[in-house]
C-alpha positions in Angstrom: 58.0 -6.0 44.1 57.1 -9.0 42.0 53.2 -8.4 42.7 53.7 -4.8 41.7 55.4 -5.7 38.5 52.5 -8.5 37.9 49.8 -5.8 38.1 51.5 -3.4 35.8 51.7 -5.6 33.2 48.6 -7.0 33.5 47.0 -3.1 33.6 49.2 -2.9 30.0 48.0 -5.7 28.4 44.3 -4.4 29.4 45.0 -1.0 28.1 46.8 -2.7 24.7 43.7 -5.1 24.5 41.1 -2.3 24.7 43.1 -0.2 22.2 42.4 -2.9 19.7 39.2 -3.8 20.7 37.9 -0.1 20.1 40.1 0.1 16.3 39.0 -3.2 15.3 35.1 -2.5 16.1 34.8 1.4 15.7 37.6 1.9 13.4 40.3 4.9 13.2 40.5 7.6 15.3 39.2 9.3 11.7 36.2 7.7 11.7 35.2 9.2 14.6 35.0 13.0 13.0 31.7 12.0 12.1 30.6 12.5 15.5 31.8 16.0 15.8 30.1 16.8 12.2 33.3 17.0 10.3 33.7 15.1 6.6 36.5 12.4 6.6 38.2 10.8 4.2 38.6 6.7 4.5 39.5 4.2 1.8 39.8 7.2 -0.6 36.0 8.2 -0.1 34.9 11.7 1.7 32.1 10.1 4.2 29.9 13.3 5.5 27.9 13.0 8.8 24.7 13.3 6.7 25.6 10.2 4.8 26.5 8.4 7.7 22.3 8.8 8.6 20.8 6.9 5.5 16.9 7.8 7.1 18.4 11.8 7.1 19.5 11.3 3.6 16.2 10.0 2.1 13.9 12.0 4.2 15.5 15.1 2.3 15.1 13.3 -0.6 11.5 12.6 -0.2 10.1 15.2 0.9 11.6 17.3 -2.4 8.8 15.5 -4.3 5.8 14.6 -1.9 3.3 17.4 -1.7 0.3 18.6 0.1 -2.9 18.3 -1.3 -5.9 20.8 0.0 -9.4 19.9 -1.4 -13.2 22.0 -1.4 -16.2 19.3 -1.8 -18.4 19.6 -4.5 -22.0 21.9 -3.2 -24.5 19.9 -2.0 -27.9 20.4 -3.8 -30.1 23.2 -2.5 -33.2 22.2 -0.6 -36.1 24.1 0.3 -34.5 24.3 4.5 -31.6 26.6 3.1 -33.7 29.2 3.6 -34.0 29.0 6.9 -31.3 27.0 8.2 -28.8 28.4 5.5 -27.1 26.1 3.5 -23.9 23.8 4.1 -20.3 25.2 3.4 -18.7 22.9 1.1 -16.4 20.0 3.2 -12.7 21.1 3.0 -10.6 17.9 3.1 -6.4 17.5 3.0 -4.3 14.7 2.1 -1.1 13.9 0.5 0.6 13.4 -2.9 3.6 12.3 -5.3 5.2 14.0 -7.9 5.8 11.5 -10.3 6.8 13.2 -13.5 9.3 16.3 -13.9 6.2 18.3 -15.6 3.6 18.1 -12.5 2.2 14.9 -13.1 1.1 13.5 -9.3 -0.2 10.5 -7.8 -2.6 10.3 -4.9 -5.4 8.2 -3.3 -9.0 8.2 -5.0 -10.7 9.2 -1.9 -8.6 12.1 -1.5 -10.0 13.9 -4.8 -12.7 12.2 -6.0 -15.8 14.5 -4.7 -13.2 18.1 -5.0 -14.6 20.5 -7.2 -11.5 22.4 -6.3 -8.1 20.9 -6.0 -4.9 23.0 -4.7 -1.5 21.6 -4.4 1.5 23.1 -2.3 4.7 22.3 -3.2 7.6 21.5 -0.7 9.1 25.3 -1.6 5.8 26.7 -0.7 4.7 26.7 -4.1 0.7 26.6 -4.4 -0.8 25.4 -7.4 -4.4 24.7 -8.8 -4.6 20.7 -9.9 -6.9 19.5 -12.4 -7.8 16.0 -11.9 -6.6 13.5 -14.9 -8.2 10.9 -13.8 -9.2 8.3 -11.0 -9.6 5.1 -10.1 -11.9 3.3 -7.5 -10.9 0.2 -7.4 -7.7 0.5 -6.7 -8.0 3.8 -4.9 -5.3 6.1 -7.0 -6.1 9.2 -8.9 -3.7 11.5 -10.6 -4.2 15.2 -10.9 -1.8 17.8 -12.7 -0.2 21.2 -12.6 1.2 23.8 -14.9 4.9 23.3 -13.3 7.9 22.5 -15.0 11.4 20.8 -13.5 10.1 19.4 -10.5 11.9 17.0 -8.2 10.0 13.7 -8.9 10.3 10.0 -6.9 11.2 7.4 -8.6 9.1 3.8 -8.1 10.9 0.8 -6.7 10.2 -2.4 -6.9 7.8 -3.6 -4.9 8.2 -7.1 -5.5 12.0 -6.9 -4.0 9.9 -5.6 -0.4 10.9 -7.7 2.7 9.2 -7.7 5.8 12.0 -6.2 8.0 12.6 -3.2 5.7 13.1 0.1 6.7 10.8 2.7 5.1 9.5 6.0 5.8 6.4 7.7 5.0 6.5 11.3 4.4 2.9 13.3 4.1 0.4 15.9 6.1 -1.0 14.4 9.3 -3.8 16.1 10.6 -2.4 18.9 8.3 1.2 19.0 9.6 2.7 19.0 6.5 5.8 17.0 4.9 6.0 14.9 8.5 8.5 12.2 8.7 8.0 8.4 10.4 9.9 5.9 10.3 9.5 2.0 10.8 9.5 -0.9 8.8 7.6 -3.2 6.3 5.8 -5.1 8.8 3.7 -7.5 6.4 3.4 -7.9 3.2 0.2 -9.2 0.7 -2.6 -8.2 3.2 -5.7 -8.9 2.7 -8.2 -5.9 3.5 -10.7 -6.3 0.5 -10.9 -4.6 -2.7 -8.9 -4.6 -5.9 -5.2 -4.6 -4.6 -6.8 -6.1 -1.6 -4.0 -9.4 -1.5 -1.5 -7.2 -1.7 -1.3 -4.3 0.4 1.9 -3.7 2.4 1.9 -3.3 6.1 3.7 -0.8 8.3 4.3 0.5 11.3 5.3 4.4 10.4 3.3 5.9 11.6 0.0 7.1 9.5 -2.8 9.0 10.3 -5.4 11.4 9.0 -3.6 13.4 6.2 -1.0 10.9 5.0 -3.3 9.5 2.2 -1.4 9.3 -0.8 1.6 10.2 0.6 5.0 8.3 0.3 5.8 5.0 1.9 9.4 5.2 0.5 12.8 2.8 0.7 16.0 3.8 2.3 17.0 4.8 -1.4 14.8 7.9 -1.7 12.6 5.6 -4.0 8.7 5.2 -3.5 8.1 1.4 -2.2 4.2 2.2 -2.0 1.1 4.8 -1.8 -0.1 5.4 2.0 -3.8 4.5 1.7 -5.2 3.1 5.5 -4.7 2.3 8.5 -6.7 -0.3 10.9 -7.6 1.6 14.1 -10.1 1.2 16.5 -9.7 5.2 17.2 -9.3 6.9 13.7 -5.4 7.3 14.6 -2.3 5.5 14.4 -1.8 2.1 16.2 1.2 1.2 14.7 -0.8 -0.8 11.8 -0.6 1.3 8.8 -1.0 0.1 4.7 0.4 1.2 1.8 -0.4 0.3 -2.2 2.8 -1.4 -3.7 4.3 0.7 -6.4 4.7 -2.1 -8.8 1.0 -1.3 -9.1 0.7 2.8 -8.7 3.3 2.9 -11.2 1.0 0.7 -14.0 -2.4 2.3 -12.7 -0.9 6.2 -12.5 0.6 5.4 -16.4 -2.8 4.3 -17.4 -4.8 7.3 -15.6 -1.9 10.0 -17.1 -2.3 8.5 -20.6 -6.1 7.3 -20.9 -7.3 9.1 -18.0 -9.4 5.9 -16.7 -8.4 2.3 -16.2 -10.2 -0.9 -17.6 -10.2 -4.1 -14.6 -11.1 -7.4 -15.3 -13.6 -8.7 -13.2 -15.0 -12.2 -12.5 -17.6 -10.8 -9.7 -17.0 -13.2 -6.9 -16.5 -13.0 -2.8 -14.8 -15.6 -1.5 -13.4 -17.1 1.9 -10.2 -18.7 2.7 -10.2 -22.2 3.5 -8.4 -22.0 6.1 -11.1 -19.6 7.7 -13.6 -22.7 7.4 -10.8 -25.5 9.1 -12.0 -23.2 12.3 -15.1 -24.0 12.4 -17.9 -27.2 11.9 -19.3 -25.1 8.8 -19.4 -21.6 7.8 -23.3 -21.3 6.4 -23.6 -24.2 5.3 -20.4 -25.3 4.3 -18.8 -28.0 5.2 -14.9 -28.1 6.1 -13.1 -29.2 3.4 -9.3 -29.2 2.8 -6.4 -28.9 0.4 -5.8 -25.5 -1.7 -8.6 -23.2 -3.0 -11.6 -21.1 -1.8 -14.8 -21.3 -1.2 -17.4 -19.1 -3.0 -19.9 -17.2 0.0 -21.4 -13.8 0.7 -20.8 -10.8 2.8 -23.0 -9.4 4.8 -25.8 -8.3 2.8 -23.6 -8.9 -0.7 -23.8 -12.0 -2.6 -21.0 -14.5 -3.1 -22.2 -13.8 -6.3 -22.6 -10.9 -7.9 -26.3 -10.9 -10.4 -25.6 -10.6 -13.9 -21.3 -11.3 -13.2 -19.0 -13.3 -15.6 -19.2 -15.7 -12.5 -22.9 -16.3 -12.7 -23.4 -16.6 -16.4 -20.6 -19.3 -16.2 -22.5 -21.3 -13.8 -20.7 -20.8 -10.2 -22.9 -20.8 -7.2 -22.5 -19.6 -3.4 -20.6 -22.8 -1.9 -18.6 -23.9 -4.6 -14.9 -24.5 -4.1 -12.3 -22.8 -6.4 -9.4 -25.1 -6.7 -7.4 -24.0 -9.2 -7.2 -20.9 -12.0 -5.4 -21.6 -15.5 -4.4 -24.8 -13.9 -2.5 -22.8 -11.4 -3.1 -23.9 -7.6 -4.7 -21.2 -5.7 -3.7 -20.6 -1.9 -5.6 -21.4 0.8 -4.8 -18.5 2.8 -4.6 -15.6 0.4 -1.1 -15.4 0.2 0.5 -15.8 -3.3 3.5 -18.2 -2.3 6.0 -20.3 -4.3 3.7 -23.0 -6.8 0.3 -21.1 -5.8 -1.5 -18.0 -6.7 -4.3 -16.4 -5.7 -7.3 -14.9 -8.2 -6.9 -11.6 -7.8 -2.9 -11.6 -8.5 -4.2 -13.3 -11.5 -7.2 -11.4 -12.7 -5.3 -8.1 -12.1 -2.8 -8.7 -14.9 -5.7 -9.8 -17.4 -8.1 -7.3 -19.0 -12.1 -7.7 -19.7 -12.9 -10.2 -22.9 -9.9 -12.5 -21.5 -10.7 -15.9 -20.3 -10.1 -17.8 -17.4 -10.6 -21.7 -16.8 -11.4 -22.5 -13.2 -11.1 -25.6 -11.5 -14.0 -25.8 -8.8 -15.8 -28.1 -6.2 -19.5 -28.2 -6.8 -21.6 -27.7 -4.2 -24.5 -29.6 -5.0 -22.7 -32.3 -6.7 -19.5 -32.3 -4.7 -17.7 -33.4 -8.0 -15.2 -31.1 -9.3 -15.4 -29.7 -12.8 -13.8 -27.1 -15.7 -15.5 -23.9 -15.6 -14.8 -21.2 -18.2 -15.1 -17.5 -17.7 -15.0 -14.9 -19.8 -14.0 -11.4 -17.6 -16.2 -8.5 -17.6 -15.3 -5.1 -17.4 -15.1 -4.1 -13.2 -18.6 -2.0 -12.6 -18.6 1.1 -10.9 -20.4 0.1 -8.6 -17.4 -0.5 -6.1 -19.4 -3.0 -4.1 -19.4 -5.5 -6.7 -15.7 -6.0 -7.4 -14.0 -9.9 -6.4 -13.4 -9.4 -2.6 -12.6 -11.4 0.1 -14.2 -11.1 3.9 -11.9 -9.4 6.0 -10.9 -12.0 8.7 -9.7 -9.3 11.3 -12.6 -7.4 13.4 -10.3 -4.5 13.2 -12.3 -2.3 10.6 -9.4 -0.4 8.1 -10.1 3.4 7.7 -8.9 5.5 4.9 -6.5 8.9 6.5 
């Protein structure tokens, strides 16, 4: 009798126990309505099941202002074979866009638009629209285009600089032409390095992105647009997982300039540079010698010169295997990574315009002495293979969707 007693009580603690367990951790019995759908009130707040989903809630959101983007290629030239081989239809192309203004102002990637002779936009109701383009910019591979709409649902810009690796984002745009496709994933890097203008900062995710996504939304859990969907690196032309995005700190400045002035002015120094911590891996890297401490070291690409002929860089005197140690006294990192007390060039000739000067301190090559060197910034040719870039340390080539 006594072990039968013993096990009830012991089976009633266990049942009290659990009872608490599963109020303390899943709250009350109210909470769980949202399973079944139903709204709930708790603490005085009406909770739906939708809001219970924040990726539901901003999908929706998104997708009300992101937009398809259908594109005809200018006609190639006609030659003396059309006659007989008949000549080329013009290339078709698709990508992706953003609404960024109630009155059809919208932002996409450069190579989206920039050879379109004709430029059609389809809202997310269906709507189809002919764009004109407003303007575009190479070098940091954002164009905006407009249409004769009014009241449109628009995204609002974050702040990029607030971006943590570990953040969850979507990215909403037409994938091989599936149009207003949702991923999900999160910020997987930020400030990569993949050459170009906005090359040091580039933000990396794993959303998926493929062919059709350019200049779609890489947005926050907020509805709000973290970045512009620009590349992936692929050895396949699709999605591995390692997709990049343009910050909006910097779509938001570049797609103001291109609405207002229809071009943008960049300051340009004309200079290809390394990492030093590339060189600490080998003996020398043509010809130059390992050294350490911040800064990097001046070399060329390929076939492209470290530097550029006729550049801000060369009329101030810098040579292939000089050392750049510090710009406006401000220590530059040896890994291309702006970090707390270091900077790196491009951060800050990006926020300087063409007639401003920069002081430089660098490591002669041939004298291995270092010295003040000041540059006065050109205006960024179009030529897009003279910009300041840095050699891509990955073998993993990036390729625009």
């Amino acid at each position: 009798m006594k072990k039968f007693v013993s096990y009830v009580v012991v089976f009633v603690l266990g049942f009290l126990v659990c009872a608490w367990s599963i109020h303390h951790f899943y709250g009350s019995p109210s909470s769980f309505a949202l399973q079944s759908g139903g709204p709930v009130t708790h603490s005085g707040l009406t909770i739906t099941k939708e809001q219970n989903n924040p990726i539901r809630v901003a999908a929706k959101e998104v997708s009300k202002y992101v937009v398809n983007i259908d594109t005809i290629g200018k006609a190639a030239p006609e030659t003396p074979f059309d006659f007989f081989f008949g000549r080329p239809e013009p290339r078709k192309g698709q990508g992706s866009g953003v609404v960024f203004t109630p009155d059809g102002y919208i932002v996409t990637n450069n190579h989206v638009v920039q050879n379109a002779s004709q430029i059609t936009v389809t809202l997310s109701g269906g709507e189809r629209h002919n764009a004109k383009l407003i303007g575009r910019d190479s070098k940091t591979d954002l164009a905006v285009v407009k249409i004769d709409a009014k009241n449109l649902p628009y995204g609002k810009f974050a702040d990029s600089s607030t971006a943590q690796v570990g953040d969850w984002v979507i990215a909403v745009g037409s994938p091989l032409g599936f149009e207003w496709t949702v991923t999900v994933g999160v910020i997987s890097a930020l400030g990569r390095n993949l050459g170009g203008a906005v090359s040091e900062r580039l933000i990396q995710t794993d959303a998926s992105i493929n062919p059709g996504n350019s200049g779609g939304a890489l947005a926050d859990l907020d509805g709000k647009v973290i970045g512009i969907n620009n590349m992936i690196a692929s050895t396949s032309g699709g999605s591995v997982g390692i997709g990049f995005a343009i910050p909006s700190n910097i779509v938001s400045r570049i797609a103001d300039k291109l609405k207002t002035e229809g071009k943008v002015a960049h300051a340009w120094i004309g200079v290809r540079y390394l990492p030093l911590n590339v060189l600490r891996e080998s003996s020398a890297v043509r010809g130059v010698p390992i050294i350490g401490g911040d800064g990097v070291v001046i070399i060329s690409q390929g076939n492209l010169p470290g530097v550029a002929q006729g550049s801000p860089a060369e009329r101030a005197g810098l040579r292939e295997g000089d050392v750049i140690r510090k710009i406006n006294d401000k220590p530059i990192s040896p890994d291309m990574k702006a970090t707390k007390g270091k900077v790196t060039i491009g951060e800050v000739i990006d926020k300087m315009k063409p007639g401003d000067r920069v002081t430089l301190d660098v490591l002669k090559a041939e004298t291995g002495k270092t010295k003040k060197v000041t540059v006065t910034l050109g205006d960024m040719p179009l030529d897009s293979s003279d910009p300041q870039t840095q050699q891509r340390q990955s073998p993993r080539l990036p390729f625009s969707p």
